[in-house]
C-alpha positions in Angstrom: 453.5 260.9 127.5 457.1 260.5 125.7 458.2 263.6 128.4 456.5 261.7 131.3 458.2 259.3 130.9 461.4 259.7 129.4 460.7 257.1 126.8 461.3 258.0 123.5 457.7 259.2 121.0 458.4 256.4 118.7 458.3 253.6 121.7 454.7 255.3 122.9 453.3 255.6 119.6 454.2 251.7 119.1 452.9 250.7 122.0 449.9 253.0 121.5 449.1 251.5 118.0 449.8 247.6 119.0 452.8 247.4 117.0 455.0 246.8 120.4 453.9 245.2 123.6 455.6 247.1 127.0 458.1 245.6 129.4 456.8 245.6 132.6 459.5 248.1 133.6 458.1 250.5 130.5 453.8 249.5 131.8 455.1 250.3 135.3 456.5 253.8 134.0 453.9 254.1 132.1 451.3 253.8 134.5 453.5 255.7 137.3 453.5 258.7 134.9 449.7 258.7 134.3 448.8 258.5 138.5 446.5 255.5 138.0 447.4 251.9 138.9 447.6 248.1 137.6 444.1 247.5 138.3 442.8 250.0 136.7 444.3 249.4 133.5 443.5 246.1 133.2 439.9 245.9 135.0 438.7 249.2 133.6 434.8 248.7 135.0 436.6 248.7 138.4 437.9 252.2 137.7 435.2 254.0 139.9 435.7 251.2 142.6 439.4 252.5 142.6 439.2 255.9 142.1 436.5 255.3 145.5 438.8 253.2 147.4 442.2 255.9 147.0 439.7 258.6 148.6 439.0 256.6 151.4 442.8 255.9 151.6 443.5 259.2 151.2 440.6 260.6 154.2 442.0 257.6 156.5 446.2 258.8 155.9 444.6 262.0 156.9 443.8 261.3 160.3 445.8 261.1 163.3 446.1 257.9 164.7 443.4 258.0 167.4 441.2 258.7 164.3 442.5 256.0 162.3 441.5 253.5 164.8 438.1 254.7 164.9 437.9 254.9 161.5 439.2 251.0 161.0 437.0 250.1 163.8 433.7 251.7 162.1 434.5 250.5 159.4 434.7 247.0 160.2 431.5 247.1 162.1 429.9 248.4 158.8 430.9 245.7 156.7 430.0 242.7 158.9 426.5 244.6 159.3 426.3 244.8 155.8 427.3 241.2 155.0 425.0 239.6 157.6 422.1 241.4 156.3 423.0 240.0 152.4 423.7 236.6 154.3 420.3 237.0 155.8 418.4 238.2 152.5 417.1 241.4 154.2 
């Protein structure tokens, strides 16, 4: 993590064991380095959620723009169909 980073082992360690709390430029490097984001360090249950929601990113950035649209568009459609029927108790 120390080569990652480019912080020194000693710093890690510290913050590793609780014995120093990050900056938020050191948790932002920190973070960077480990390809994950804010959310899900500090909501770990969301993890999956996230981990889900950068693969639809990811599919989406894919397309071309005719696709995106469709994509959004679907997608939008989906969700309202989905929350009416909760609304609706079905």
């Amino acid at each position: 993590m120390a080569e990652l980073t480019k912080l020194s082992t000693r710093h890690i360690a510290g913050i590793e064991k609780g014995e120093a709390n990050p900056s938020f430029e050191v948790l932002y490097t920190i973070i960077t380095a480990l390809g994950t984001s804010f959310d899900a360090i500090f909501n770990p249950a969301d993890e999956q959620a996230e981990r889900e929601i950068q693969e639809i990113a990811g599919l989406y950035q894919a397309c071309p723009e005719q696709g995106r649209r469709i994509i959004l568009a679907a997608n939008r459609a989906m969700v309202h169909e989905i929350m009416d029927k909760d609304k609706s108790g079905q």
